[in-house]
N, C-alpha and C positions, 0 to 999 in steps of 0.2 A: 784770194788764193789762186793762185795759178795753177791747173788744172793737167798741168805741163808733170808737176810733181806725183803725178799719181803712175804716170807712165814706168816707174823704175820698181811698181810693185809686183810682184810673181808669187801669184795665190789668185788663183781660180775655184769656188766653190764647188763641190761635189754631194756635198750632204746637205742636213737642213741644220747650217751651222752660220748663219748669217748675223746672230748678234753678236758675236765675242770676233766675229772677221770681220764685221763692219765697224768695229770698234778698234781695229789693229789698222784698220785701212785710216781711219780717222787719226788717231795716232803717229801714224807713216812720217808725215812731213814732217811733225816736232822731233821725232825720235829715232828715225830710220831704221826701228825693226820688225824685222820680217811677219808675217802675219801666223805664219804658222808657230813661231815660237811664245805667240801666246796663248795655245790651244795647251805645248808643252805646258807652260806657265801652269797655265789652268787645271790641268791633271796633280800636276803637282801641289797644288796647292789645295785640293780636294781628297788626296790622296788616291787617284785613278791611276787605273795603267798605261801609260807615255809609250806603249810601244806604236800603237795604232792612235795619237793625238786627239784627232778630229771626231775618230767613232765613241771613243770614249767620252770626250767632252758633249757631245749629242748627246748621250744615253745618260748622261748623269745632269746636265742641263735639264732634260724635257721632263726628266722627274722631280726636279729640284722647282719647278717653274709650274708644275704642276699642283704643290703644296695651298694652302689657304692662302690669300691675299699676296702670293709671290709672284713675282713678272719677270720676263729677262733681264728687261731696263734694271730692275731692283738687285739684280742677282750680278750684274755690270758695275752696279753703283759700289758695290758692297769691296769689289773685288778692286775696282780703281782708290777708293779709298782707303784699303785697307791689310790686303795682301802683302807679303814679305815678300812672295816674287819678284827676284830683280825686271823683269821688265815692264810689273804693274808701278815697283816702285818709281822705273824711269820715264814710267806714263806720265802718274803722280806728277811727277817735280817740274814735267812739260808741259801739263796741259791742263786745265779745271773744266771739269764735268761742271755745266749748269743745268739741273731741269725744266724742263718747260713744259707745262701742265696748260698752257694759253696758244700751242701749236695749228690747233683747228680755227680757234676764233679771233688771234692775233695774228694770222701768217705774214701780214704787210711788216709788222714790227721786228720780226726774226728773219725775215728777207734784209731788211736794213740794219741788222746784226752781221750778218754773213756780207753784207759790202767791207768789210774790216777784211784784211789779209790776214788775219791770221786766227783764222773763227771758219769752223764747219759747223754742220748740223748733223748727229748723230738722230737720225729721222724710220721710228719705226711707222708703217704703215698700215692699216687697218682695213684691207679692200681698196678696189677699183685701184688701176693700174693706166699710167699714163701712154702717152705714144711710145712706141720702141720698147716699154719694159714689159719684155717677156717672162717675170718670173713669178713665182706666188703674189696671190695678192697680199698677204700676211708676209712681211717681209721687212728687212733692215737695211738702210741704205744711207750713204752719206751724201749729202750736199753742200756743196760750195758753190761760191760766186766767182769770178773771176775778172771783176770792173765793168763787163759788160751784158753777164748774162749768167742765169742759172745754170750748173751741170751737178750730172751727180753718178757716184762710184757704184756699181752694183756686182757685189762680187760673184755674182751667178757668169756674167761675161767677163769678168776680173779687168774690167776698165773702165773711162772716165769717160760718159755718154754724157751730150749738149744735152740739157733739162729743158723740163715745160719752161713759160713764162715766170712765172711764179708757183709760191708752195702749193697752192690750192689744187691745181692740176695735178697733183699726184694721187687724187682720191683723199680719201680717208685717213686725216694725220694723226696718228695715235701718240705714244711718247715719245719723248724728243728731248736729248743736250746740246747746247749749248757745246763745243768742244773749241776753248780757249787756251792758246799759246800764253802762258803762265811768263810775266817780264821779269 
């Protein structure tokens, strides 16, 4: 994945709204829409109020995530596969969510997934924080390969930062897709 592609995206984080933009960021290349019309999406399809997107998507996220055995990732998954909204649908038809539950103690294997051009890693993190990333350590971030080295999207600086070595270096890999360019 050319890393080049992430340049044309305009969406800067603000709030603590990093899975549903880090999933718009991950979507970018297949589909080229905007990241905040997935927050609209998302209101709408919850039936939230779309005047303020993002606060409301926060505020009904962190209680929805808060429920018994709910997680973001889960509450991601639900929405990519299954939502009416047009640009979940145009997610849908571009890209397949894979989960990876083997992110911490497989990382060599999902690093040689992302050598594929057309393969991110939707990468929640669970603590510890590598070089440069300044932002929570409980955080969502995408990564890509680029043929010769790891980078990855953190929408806190809304750009494409050169990554550690490898996954490992990111701290603490919690859950993680797979985000594949559907042929």
């Amino acid at each position: 994945m050319n890393s080049a592609s992430f340049f044309q995206i305009k969406y800067r984080q603000t709030l603590d709204t990093c899975v549903l933009a880090s999933y718009g960021v991950a979507c970018f290349p297949f589909t080229g829409t905007p990241v905040l019309d997935y927050f609209t999406a998302y209101c709408r399809n919850y039936n939230q109020d779309a005047t303020h997107p993002e606060r409301s998507y926060e505020n009904h996220f962190h209680a929805e995530c808060r429920k018994p055995g709910m997680s973001g990732y889960k509450i991601l998954k639900c929405l990519h596969d299954g939502s009416a909204e047009a640009v979940f649908e145009k997610a849908r038809n571009a890209v397949s969510l894979e989960h990876v539950d083997w992110a911490q103690t497989d990382a060599a294997a999902i690093e040689l997934k992302l050598k594929n051009p057309d393969c991110l890693l939707l990468l929640f993190l669970n603590g510890g924080t590598p070089p440069n990333f300044n932002r929570l350590e409980w955080h969502s971030i995408v990564v890509g390969h680029d043929g010769q080295s790891l980078f990855y999207f953190d929408t806190g600086p809304g750009a494409p930062i050169k990554g550690p070595s490898q996954l490992k270096d990111f701290g603490r890999l919690g859950d993680a897709f797979i985000v594949s360019k559907k042929v």
